[in-house]
C-alpha positions as CSV (number, residue, x, y, z in Angstrom):
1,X,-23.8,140.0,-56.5
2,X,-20.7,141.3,-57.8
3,X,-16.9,140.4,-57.3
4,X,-15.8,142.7,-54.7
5,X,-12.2,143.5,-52.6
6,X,-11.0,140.5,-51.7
7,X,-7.1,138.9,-50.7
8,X,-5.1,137.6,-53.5
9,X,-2.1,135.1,-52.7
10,X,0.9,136.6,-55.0
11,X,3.5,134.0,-54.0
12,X,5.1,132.0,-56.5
13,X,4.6,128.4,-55.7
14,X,8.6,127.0,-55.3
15,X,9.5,124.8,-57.7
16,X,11.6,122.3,-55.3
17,X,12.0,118.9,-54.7
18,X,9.4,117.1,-53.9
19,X,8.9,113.8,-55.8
20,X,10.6,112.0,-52.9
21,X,8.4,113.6,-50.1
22,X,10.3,116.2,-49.4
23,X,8.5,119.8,-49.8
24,X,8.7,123.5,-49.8
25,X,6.2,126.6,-48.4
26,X,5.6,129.7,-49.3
27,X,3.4,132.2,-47.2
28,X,1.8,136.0,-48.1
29,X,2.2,137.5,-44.6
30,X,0.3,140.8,-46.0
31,X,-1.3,139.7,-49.5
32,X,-2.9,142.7,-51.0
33,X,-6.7,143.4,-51.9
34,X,-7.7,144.1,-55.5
35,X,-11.1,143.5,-58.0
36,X,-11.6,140.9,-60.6
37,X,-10.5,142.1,-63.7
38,X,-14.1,142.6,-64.9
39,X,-17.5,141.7,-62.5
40,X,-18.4,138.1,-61.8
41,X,-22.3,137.7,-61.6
42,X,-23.3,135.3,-58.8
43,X,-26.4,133.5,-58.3
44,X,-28.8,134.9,-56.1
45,X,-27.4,136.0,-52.2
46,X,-23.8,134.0,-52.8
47,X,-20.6,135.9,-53.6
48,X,-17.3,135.1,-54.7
49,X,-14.0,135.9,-53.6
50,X,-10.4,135.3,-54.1
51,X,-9.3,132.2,-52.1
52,X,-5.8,131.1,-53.4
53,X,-3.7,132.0,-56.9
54,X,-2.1,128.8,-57.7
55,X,-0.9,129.0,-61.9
56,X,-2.0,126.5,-63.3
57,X,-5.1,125.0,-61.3
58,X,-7.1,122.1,-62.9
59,X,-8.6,119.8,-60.7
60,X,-9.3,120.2,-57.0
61,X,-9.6,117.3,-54.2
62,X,-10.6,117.9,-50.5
63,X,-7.6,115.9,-48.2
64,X,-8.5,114.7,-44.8
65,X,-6.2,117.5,-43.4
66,X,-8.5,119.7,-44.4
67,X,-6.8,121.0,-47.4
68,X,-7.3,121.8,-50.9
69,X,-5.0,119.3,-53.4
70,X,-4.7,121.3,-56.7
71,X,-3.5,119.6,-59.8
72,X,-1.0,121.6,-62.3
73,X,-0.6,119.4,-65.5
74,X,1.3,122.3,-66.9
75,X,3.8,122.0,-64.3
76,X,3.9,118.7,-63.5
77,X,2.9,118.8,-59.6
78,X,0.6,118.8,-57.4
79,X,-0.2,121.7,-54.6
80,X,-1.3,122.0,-51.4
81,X,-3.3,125.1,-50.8
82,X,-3.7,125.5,-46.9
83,X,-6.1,128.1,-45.2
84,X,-4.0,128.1,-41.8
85,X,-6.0,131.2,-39.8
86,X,-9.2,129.8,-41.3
87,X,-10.2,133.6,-42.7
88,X,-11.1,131.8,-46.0
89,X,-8.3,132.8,-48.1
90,X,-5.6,130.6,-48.2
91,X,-2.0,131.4,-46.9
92,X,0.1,128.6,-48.0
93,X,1.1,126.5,-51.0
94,X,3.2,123.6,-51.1
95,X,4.4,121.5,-53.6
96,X,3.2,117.7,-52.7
97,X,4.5,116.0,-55.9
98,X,6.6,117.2,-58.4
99,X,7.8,115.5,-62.0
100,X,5.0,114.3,-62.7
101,X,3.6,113.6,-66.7
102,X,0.3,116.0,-67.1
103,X,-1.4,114.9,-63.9
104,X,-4.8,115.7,-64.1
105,X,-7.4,113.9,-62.0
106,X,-6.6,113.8,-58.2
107,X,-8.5,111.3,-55.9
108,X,-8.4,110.2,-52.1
109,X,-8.7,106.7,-51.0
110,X,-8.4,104.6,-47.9
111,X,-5.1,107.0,-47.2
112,X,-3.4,107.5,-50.5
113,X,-3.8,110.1,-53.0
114,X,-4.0,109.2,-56.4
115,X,-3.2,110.5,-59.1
116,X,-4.4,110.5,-62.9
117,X,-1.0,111.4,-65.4
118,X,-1.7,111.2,-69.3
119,X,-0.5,107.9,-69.5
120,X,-1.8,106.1,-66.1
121,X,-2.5,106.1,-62.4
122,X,0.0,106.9,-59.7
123,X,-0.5,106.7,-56.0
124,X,1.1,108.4,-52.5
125,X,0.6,108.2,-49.0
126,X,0.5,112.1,-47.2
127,X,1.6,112.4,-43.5
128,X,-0.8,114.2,-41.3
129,X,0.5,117.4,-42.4
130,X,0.3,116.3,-46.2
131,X,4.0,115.5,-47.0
132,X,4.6,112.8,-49.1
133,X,5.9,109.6,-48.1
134,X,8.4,108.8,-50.7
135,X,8.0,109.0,-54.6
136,X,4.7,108.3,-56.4
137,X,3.9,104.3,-56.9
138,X,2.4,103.5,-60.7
139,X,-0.6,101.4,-60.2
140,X,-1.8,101.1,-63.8
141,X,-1.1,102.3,-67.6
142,X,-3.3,104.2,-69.9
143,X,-2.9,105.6,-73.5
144,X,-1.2,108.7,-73.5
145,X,-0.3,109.6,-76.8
146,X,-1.8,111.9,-78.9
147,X,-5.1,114.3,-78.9
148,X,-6.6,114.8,-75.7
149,X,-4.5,114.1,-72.9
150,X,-5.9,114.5,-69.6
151,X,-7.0,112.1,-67.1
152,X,-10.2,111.8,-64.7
153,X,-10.4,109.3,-61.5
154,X,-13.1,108.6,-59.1
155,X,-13.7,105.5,-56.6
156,X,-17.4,104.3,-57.1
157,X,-19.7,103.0,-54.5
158,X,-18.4,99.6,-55.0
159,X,-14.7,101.0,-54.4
160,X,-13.6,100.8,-57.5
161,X,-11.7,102.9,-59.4
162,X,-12.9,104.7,-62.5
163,X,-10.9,106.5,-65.0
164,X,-12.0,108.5,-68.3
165,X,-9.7,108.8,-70.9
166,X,-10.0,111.5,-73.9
167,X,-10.2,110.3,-77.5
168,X,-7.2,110.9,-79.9
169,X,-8.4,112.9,-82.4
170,X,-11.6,114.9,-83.1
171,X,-13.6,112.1,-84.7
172,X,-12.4,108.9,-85.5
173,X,-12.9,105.5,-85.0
174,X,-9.6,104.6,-82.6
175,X,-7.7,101.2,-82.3
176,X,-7.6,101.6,-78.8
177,X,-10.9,100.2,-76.9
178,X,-9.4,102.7,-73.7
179,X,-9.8,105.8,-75.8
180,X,-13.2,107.9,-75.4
181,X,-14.2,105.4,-72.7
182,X,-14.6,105.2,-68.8
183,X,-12.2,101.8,-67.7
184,X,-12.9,100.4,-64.8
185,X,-9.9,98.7,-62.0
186,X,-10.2,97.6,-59.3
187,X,-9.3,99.8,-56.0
188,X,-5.2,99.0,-56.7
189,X,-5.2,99.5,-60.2
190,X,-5.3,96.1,-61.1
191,X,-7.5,94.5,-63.8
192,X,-8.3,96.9,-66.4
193,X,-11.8,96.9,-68.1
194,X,-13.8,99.5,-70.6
195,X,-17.1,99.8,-68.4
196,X,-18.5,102.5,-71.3
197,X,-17.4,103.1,-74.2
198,X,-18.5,106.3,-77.0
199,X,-17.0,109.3,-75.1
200,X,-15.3,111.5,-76.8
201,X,-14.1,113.6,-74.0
202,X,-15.5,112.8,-70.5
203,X,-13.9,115.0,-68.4
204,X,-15.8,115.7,-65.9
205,X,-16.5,112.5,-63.8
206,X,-18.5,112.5,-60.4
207,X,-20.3,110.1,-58.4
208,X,-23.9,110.6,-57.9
209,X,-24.4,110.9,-53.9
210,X,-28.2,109.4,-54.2
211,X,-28.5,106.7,-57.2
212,X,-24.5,105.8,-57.0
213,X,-24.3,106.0,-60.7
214,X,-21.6,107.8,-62.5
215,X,-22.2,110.8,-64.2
216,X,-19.7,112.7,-66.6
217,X,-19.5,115.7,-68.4
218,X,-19.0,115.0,-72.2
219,X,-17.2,117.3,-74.9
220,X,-18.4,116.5,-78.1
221,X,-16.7,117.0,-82.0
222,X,-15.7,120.0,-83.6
223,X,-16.5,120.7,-87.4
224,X,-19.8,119.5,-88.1
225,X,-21.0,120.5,-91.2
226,X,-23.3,122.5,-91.7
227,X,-23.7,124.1,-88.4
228,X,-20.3,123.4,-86.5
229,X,-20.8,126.8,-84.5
230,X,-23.6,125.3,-82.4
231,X,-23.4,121.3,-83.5
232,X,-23.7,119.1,-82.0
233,X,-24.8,119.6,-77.8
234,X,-22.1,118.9,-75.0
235,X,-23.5,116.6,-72.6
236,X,-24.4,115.1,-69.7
237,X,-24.0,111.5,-69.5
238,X,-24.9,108.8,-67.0
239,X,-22.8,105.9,-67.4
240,X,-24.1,101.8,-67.3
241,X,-21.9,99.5,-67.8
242,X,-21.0,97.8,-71.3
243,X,-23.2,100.7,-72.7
244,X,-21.8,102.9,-76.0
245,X,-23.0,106.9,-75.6
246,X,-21.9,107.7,-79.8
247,X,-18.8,109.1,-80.5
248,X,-17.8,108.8,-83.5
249,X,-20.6,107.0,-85.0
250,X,-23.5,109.4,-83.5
251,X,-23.9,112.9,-81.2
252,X,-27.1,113.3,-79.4
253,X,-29.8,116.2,-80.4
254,X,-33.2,116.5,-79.1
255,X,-33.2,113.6,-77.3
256,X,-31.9,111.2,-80.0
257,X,-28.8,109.6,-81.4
258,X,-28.2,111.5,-84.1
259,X,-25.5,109.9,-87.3
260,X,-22.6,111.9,-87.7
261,X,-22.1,112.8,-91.6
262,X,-19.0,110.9,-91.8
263,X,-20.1,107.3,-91.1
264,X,-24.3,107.6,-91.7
265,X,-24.8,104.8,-89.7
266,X,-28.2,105.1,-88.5
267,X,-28.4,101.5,-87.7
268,X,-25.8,101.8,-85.0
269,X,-26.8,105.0,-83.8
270,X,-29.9,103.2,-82.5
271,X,-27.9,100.9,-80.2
272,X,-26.4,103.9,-78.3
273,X,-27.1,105.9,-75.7
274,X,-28.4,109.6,-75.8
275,X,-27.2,111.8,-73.6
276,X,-29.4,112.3,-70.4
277,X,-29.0,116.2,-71.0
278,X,-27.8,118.6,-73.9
279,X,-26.1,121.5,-73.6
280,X,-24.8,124.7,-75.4
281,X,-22.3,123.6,-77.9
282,X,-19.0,124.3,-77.5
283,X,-19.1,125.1,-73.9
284,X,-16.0,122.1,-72.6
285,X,-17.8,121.1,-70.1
286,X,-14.7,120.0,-67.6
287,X,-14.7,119.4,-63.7
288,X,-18.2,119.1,-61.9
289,X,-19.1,117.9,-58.1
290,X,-22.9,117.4,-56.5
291,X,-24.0,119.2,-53.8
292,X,-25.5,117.5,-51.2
293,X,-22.1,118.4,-48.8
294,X,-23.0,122.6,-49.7
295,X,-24.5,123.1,-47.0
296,X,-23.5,127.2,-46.8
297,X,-25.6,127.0,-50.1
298,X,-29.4,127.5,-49.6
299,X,-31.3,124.3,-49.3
300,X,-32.8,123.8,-53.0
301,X,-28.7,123.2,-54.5
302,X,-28.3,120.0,-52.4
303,X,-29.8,117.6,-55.2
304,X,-28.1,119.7,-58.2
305,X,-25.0,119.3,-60.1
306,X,-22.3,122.4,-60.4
307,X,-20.1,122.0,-64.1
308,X,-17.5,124.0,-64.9
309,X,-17.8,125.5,-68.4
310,X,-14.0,126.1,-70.0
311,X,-15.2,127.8,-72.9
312,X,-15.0,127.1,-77.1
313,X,-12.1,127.9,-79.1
314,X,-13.8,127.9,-82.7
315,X,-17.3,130.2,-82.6
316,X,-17.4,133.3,-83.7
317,X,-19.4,134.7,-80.7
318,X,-17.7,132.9,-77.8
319,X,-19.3,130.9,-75.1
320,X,-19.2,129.0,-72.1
321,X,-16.1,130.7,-69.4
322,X,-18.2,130.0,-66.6
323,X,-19.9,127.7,-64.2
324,X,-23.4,126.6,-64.5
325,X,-26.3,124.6,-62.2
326,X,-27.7,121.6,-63.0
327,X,-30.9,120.5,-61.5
328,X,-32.1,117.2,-60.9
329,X,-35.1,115.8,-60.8
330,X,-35.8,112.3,-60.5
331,X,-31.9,111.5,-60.5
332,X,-32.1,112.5,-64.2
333,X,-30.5,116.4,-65.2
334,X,-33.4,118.6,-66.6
335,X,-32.3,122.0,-67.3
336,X,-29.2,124.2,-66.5
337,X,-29.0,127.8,-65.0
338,X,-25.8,130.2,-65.1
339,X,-24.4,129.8,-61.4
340,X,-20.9,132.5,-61.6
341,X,-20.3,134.3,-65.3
342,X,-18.2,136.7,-66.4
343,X,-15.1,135.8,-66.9
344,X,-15.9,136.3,-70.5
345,X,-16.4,139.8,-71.3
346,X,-18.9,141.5,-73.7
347,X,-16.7,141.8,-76.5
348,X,-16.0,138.3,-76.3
349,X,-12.1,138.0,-74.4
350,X,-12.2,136.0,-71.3
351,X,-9.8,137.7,-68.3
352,X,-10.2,133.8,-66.7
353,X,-11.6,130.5,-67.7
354,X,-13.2,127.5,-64.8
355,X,-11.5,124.1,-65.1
356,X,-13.1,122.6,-62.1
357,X,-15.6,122.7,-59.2
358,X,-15.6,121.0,-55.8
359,X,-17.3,121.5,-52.2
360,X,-15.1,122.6,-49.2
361,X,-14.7,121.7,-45.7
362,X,-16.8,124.3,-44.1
363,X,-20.1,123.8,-47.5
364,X,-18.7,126.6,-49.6
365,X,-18.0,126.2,-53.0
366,X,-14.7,126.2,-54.4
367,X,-13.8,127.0,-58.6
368,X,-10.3,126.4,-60.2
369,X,-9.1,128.5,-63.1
370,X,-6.4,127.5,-65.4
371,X,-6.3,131.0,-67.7
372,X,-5.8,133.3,-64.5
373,X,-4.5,131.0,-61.9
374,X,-7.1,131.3,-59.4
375,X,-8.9,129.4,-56.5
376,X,-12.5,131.6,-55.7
377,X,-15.0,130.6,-53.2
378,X,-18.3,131.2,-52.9
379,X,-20.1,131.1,-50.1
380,X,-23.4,133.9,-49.0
């Protein structure tokens, strides 16, 4: 099904003080309809619609108030996007925490949000109404200079906390044991450890609802010669601890660890693990959420995976701009199947581009996107 007349919030989120818990709202009393700028194709009997503009968006968590938290690493804050008649399309935005440095990552635990900023973990506690109390505690540092610079956090089963931290370059071999790497803390932030290592760019980061593992979305190197259009996969990755998935040393293809040109080091390419599914090259795979809570989704998507494709920046036909299924079988990922496109027309522009994927409060599905500053659900 198509995109179709929808409400779009136009009010500008305010830019007020917020750090120290205090906070300001804005609400479209009479918000206007209007189309996509080109048609979004759903998959079969869903539709999407407009839920919130927020400029900006990255990554989405589901508060206990029953609202949307919305990273803006541009901007330094994070937003509260509230649905307050409960018609789906969200009438207020509020800045939770401002001055922050490129928060990314956003994560509720035993009542405090966290926070993941380029260079570590910050916590607050929200009132019942999601106000801050006070100003943002640091719990931990990470690495936050240089190449890729945002920050993913999940609490595993076992309550710990789990943050993936980019690489600094495109390929290299980094000084750094916390670059390209998931490190493990424990629930305060305390005691730092690298639980895998060989990621270039895991940025997506989710915890499967069935096995427990942790699964991320992996954005491989650029400039791979002699084929760096569609060289090597993106991947899907299911993390064990003390385990190395490649980068720089290797990229997975066909099921195998493949040596990267630069080093030729077969030898420790067979120490590594391949990733558990391959993907179209170039795609930045980013945010990504399981589905067991989508229940307004039919019944097949509760064992499958939704990844938010942000798109590549260096082929000459374009790709990715849009968000994909994966299914499971077995708790491994088999196969993936377009799930919303079109946010890349046919002459290759993109009018939007997903950052992130998450389930709402009432089963829907929610998608972020950074490019056009939007919040869409889809729901039948």
């Amino acid at each position: 099904m198509m995109g179709s007349h929808m409400s779009i919030i136009l009010g500008c989120i305010a830019a007020a003080t917020i750090a120290c818990g205090g906070s300001s709202e804005t609400t479209s009393v009479t918000p206007p309809s209007g189309d996509f700028p080109s048609p979004l194709t759903v998959a079969s009997g869903l539709q999407i619609k407009y839920f919130a503009k927020v400029p900006g968006a990255r990554v989405m968590a589901m508060g206990a108030d029953g609202a949307v938290y919305v990273s803006v690493p541009s901007g330094g804050k994070v937003v509260r996007v509230w649905d307050a008649n409960g018609d789906n399309v969200a009438d207020s935005l509020r800045v939770v925490v401002s001055g922050l440095n490129g928060p990314s990552g956003l994560a509720f635990h035993k009542g405090y949000l966290y926070i993941a900023n380029t260079d570590g973990v910050v916590r607050v506690q929200l009132d019942a109404h999601g106000v801050a109390n006070g100003a943002p505690v640091a719990v931990n540092r990470l690495p936050g200079n240089g190449g890729h610079s945002t920050r993913t956090i999940v609490f595993g089963a076992d309550s710990a906390m789990y943050v993936t931290v980019g690489s600094s370059c495109n390929l290299c071999v980094e000084s750094d044991p916390e670059r390209a790497a998931a490190v493990r803390f424990n629930e305060d932030g305390s005691n730092g450890q690298v639980f895998a290592r060989g990621l270039r760019n895991a940025v997506g980061l989710a915890v499967n609802p069935s096995t427990h593992a942790l699964w991320v979305s992996q954005n491989e190197r650029d400039d791979i010669q002699p084929d760096h259009q569609d060289l090597p996969p993106e991947e899907i990755n299911i993390l064990a601890s003390g385990k190395d998935y490649g980068w720089p040393y290797c990229y997975s293809l066909h099921g195998a660890a493949v040596p990267n040109p630069e080093y030729n080091d077969a030898g420790r390419c067979a120490s590594t693990v391949p990733a558990a599914l391959e993907m179209q090259a170039h795609s930045a795979p980013l945010g990504m959420t399981f589905l067991d809570k989508a229940t307004l989704l039919p019944a097949d998507y509760r064992g499958d995976l939704l990844v938010a494709f942000h798109g590549s920046w260096d082929r000459d036909q374009p790709t990715g701009a849009k968000v994909v299924r994966v299914h499971i079988s077995g708790g491994q990922p088999t196969s993936v199947e377009d799930f919303v496109s079109g946010w890349q027309r046919e002459n290759g522009s993109r009018w939007g581009r997903p950052a992130d994927v998450q389930v709402y409060k009432d089963g829907s599905v929610l998608i972020s996107d950074d490019h056009s500053g939007s919040i869409y659900r889809v729901a039948p």
